[in-house]
C-alpha positions in Angstrom: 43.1 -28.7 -91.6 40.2 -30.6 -93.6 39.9 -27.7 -96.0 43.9 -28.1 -96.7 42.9 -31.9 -96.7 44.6 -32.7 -93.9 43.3 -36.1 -92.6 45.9 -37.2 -90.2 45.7 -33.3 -88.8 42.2 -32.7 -88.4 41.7 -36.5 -86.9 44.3 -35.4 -84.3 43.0 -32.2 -83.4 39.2 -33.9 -83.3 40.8 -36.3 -80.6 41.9 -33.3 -78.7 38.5 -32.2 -78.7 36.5 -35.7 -78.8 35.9 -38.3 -75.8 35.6 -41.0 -78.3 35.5 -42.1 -81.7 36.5 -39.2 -84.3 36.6 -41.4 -87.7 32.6 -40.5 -88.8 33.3 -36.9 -87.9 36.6 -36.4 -89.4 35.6 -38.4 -92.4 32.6 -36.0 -93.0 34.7 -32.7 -92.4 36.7 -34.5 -95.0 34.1 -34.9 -97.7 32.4 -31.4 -96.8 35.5 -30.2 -97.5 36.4 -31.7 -101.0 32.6 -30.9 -102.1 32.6 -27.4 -101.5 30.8 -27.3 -97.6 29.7 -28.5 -95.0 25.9 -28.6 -96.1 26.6 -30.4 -99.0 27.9 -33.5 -97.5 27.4 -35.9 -94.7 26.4 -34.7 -91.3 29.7 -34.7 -89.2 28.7 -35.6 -86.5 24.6 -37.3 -86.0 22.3 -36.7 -88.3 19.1 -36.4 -85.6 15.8 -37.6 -87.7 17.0 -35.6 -91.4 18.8 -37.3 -94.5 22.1 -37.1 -94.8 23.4 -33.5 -95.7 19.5 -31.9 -95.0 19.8 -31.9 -90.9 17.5 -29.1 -89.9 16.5 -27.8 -86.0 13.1 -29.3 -86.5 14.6 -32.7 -87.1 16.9 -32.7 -84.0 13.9 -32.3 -81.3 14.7 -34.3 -78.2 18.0 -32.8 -78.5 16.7 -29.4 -78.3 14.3 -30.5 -75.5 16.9 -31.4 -73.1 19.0 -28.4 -73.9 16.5 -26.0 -73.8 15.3 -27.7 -70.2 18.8 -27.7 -68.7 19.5 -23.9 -69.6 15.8 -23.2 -68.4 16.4 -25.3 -65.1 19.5 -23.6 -64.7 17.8 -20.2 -64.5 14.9 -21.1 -62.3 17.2 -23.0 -59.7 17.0 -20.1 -58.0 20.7 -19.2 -58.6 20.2 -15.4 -59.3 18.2 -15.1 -56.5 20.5 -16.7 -54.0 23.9 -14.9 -55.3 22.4 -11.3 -55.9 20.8 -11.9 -52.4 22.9 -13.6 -50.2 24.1 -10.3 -48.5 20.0 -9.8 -47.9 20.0 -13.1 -46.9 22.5 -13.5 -44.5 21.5 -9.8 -42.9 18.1 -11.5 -42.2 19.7 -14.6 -40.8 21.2 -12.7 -38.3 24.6 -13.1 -39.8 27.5 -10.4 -38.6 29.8 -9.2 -41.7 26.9 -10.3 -44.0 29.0 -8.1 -47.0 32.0 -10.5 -46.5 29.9 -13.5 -46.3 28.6 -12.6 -49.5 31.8 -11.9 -50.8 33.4 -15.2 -49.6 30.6 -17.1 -51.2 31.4 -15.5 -54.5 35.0 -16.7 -54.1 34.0 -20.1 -53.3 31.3 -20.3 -56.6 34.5 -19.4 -58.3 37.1 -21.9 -57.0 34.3 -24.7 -57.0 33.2 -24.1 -60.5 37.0 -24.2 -61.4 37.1 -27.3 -59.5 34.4 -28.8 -61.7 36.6 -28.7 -65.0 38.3 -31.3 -63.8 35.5 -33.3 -62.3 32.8 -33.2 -65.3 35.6 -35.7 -67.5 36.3 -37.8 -64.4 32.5 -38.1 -63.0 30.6 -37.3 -66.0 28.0 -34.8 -67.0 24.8 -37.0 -65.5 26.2 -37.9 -62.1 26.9 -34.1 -61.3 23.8 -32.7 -63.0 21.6 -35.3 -60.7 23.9 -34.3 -57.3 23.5 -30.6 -58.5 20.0 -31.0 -58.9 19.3 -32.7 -55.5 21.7 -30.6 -53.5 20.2 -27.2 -54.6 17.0 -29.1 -53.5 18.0 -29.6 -49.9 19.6 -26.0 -49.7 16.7 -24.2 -50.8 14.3 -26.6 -48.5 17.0 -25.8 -45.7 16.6 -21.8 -46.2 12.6 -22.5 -46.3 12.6 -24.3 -42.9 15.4 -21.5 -41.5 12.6 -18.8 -42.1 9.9 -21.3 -41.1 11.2 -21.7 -38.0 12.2 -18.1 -36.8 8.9 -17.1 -38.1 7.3 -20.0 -35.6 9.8 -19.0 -32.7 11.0 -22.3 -33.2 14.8 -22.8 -32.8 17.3 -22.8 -35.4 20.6 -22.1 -35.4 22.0 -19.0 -37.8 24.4 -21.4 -39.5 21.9 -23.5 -41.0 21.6 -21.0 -43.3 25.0 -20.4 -44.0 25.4 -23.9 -44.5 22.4 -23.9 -46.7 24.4 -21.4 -48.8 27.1 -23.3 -49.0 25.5 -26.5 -49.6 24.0 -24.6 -53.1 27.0 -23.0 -54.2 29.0 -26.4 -54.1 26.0 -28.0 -55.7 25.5 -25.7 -58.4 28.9 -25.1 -59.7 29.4 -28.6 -59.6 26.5 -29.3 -62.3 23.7 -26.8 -63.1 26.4 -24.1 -63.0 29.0 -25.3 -66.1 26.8 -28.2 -67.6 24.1 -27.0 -69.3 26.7 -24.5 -71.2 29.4 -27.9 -72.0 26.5 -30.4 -73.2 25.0 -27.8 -75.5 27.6 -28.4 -77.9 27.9 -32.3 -77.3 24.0 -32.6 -78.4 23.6 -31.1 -81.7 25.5 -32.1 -85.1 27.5 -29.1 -87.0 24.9 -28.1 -89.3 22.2 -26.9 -86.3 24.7 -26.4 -83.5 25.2 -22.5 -84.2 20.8 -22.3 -84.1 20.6 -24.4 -81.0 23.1 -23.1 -78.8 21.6 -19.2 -79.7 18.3 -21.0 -78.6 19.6 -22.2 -75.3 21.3 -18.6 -74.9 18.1 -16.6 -75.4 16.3 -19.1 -72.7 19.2 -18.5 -70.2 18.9 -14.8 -70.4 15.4 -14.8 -70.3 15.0 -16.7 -67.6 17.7 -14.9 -66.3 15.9 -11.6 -66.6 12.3 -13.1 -64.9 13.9 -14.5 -61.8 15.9 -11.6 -61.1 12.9 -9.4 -61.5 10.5 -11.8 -60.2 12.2 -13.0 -56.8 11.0 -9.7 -54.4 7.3 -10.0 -55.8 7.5 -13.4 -54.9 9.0 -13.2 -51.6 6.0 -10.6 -50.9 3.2 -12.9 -52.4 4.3 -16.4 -50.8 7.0 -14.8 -48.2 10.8 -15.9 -48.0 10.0 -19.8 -47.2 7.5 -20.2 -49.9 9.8 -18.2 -52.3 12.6 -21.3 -51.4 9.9 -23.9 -51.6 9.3 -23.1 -55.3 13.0 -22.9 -56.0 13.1 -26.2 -54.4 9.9 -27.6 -56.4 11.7 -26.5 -59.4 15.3 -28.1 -58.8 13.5 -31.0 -57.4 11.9 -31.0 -61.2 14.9 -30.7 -62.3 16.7 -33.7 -61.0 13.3 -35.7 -62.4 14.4 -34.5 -65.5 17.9 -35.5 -65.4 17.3 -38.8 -64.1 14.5 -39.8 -67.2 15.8 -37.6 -69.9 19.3 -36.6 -70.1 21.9 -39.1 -71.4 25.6 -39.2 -70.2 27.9 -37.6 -72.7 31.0 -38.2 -71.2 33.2 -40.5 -73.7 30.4 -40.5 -76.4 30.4 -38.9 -80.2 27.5 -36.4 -81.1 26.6 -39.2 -83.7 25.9 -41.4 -80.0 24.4 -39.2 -78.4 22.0 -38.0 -81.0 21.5 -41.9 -82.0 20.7 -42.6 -78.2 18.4 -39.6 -78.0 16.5 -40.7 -81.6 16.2 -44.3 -80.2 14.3 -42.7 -76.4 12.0 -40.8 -79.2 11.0 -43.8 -81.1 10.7 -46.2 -78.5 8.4 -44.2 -76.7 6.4 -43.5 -79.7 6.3 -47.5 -80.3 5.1 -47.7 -76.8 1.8 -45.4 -77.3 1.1 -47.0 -80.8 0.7 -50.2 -78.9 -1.2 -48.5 -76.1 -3.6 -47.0 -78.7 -4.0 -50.4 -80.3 -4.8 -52.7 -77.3 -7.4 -49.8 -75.8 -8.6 -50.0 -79.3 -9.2 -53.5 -79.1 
C-alpha cells in the first residue's frame, strides 16, 4: 500500500496491526517509500540510540537484552523438561494412566495457550509474564518438595504433583509460553527487526537443545528435587527480570517502547556518573 502510495490504506491496515498511534510509522513507510527504501528514510517505527535512517543492532541494546532474556528464560523454565517428561513424571508419582495424563496435559497447554490470545490484549504482556514467571516458580518448588518428601517418608499426596503440573502448564502458556515470541516484534524498529528476531530464534533453540539434553544428567548429579529447584531458581530469576526490566507493550508504538527502553538506559547511566563523582569527591 505505501509503495502504491497509499496513505489512507496503509494507515488502516497499520491500525489493524498497531495498539496505538500509527501516524510516525505510516508517515515513514511513506517516505521510504517515495525515496526508493526503507534504509534510506526515517526509521518507521523507534530509532533506538542511531540517526535517523542509520539504526543498526548495536544501537538498539536494551532491546535486544530483554529479548534475548525472555527467549532464554523461556527455555530454561524448565518447559522441555516438564512436557517431554511428564509421562516419567507422573509414573514416578505413582500416577495410574500416566500416558493419558501426559496426553491430557498436552491438550490443556493447547487450549490454555489458545486461551491466552485473547488475554495478552486484555491483561497485557507484563502482568502475564510476571504471573507466568511466579507460577512456574511455585510448580517446580511444588514437584521439588513432592520428591522431597517421598524421599523423607514424609507424607504427600500423589496429586500435589498433578496439580503442580497443572499449575505450570496454565502458567506457562499464559506468559512465557506465547510472549517472548509476540513482544519480539513490538521491541525492535523495521530496519533491525528481521536480525533481532533470528537472534532470539537461535537462543530459543539453543537453549532448547541444552535443557533437553541436560535435564537426565542433572536429575543424576543433583536428583529430581534439586533438578526442580534450579528450574525454580531460574523462573524465580525470571520474574526478577520481568518486574525491573521489561516494559508493558500493550497499547504502545515501537517508537514508545524503544523511547521508554533508551530513557531506563540513560537514566541509569546518569545515575553511576553521579555515583562515580561523589565517591570521587
Amino acid at each position: 500500500l505505501a509503495s502504491r502510495g497509499d496513505a489512507e490504506g496503509t494507515r488502516r491496515a497499520l491500525r489493524r496491526l498497531r495498539a496505538g498511534d500509527v501516524t510516525v510509522e505510516a508517515q515513514g513507510l511513506l517516505a521510504a517509500s517515495s525515496s526508493g527504501g526503507l534504509t534510506a528514510a526515517a526509521p518507521s517505527a523507534g530509532s533506538c540510540d542511531a540517526a535517523p535512517g542509520r539504526t543498526s543492532l548495536g544501537d538498539c541494546k536494551p532491546s535486544l537484552l530483554v529479548g534475548v532474556c525472555l527467549m532464554f528464560f523461556q527455555q530454561t523454565s524448565g518447559a522441555n523438561a516438564v512436557m517431554m517428561y511428564t509421562t516419567t513424571i507422573c509414573e514416578q508419582a505413582g500416577m495410574p494412566n500416566a500416558e493419558q495424563m501426559a496426553l491430557f496435559s498436552m491438550v490443556a497447554q493447547v487450549l490454555v495457550t489458545a486461551a491466552s490470545c485473547w488475554l495478552i490484549e486484555q491483561a497485557g504482556r507484563r502482568p502475564l509474564l510476571l504471573f507466568s514467571g511466579f507460577s512456574t516458580a511455585m510448580a517446580h518448588v511444588m514437584l521439588a518438595y513432592y520428591y522431597i518428601a517421598r524421599s523423607q517418608g514424609i507424607w504427600a499426596p500423589s496429586m500435589l504433583a498433578v496439580l503442580a503440573l497443572g499449575i505450570f502448564i496454565v502458567g506457562y502458556s499464559l506468559g512465557l509460553g506465547p510472549i517472548p515470541w509476540l513482544i519480539m516484534s513490538e521491541l525492535f524498529p523495521t530496519e533491525v527487526r528481521g536480525a533481532a528476531i533470528s537472534i532470539g530464534t537461535a537462543t530459543n533453540w539453543t537453549m532448547s537443545f541444552l535443557v533437553t539434553l541436560l535435564f537426565e544428567p542433572l536429575q543424576s548429579a543433583l536428583t529430581r528435587q534439586g533438578a526442580f529447584l534450579v528450574f525454580a531458581t531460574v523462573c524465580a530469576s525470571g520474574f526478577l527480570f520481568v518486574l525491573m526490566v521489561v516494559p508493558e507493550t500493550k497499547g504502545k508504538s515501537v517508537e514508545q517502547v524503544v523511547d521508554e527502553l533508551n530513557a531506563r538506559r540513560r537514566g541509569r547511566r546518569a545515575r553511576d556518573a553521579s555515583l562515580v563523582t561523589v565517591s570521587a569527591a
